[in-house]
C-alpha positions in Angstrom: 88.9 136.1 109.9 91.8 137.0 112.1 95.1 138.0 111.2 97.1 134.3 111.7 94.3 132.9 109.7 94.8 136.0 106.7 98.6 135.0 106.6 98.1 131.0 106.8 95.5 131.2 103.9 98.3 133.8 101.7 101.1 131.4 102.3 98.9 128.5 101.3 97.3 130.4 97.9 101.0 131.3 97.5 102.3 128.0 98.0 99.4 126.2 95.9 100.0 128.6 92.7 103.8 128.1 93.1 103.2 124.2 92.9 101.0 124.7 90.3 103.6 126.8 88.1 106.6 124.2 88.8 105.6 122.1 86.0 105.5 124.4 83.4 108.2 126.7 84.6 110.3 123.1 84.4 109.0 122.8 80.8 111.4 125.1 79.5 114.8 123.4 79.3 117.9 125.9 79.1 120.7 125.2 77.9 122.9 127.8 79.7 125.3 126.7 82.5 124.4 127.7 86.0 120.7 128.2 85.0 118.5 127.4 88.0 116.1 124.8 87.6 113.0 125.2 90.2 112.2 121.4 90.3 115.9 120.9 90.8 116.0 123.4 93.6 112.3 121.9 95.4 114.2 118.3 95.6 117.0 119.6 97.0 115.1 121.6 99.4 113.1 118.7 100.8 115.3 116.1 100.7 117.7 118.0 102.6 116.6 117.5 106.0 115.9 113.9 105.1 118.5 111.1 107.0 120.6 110.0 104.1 120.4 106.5 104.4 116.0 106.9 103.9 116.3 109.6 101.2 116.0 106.6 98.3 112.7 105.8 100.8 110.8 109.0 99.6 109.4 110.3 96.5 110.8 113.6 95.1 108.7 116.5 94.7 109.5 116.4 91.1 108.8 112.5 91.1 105.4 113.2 93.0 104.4 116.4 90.4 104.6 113.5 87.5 102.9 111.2 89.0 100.1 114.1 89.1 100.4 114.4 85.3 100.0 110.9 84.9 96.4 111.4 86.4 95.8 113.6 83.8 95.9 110.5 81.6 93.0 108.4 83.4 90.0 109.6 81.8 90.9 109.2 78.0 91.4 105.4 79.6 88.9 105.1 81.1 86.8 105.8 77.9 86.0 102.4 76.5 85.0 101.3 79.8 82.5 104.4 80.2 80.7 103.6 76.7 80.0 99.8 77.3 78.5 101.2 80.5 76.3 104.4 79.0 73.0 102.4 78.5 73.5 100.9 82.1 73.4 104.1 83.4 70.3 105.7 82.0 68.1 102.5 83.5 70.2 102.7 87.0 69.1 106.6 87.5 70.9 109.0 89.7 
């Protein structure tokens, strides 16, 4: 691997477990004035170069990381739907 590609793949290990962190590191309210808030600080990092007039166009990183949650949601929905279907799928093979 050369060198560019070494840094590009840090930065993006770096990048993935700091997005992976926001949540919980957002989990913990405080209640002290001035404390920073990383979720609060990601929005205002991203929307910054936005134009303001299309800034109500785009989803916030902290809008987008609960949509994400959400997901985490689907299966236990999907679960009535799976177990009229388990005896359908033992005849249908793999």
């Amino acid at each position: 691997m050369i060198t560019a590609q070494r840094v590009l793949a840090a930065v993006a290990l770096a990048a993935g477990a700091t997005a992976l962190a926001a949540p919980a590191a957002s989990a913990a309210h405080s209640d002290v004035p001035g404390a920073l808030s990383l979720t609060h600080e990601l929005d205002s990092l991203a929307t910054g170069s936005v134009a303001p007039e299309h800034r109500d166009e785009l989803p916030t990183p902290s809008q987008q990381l609960n949509g994400l949650n959400r997901l985490a949601g689907v299966p236990h929905d999907l679960d009535p739907l799976t177990s009229q279907l388990a005896p359908v799928t033992g005849l249908l093979g793999s």
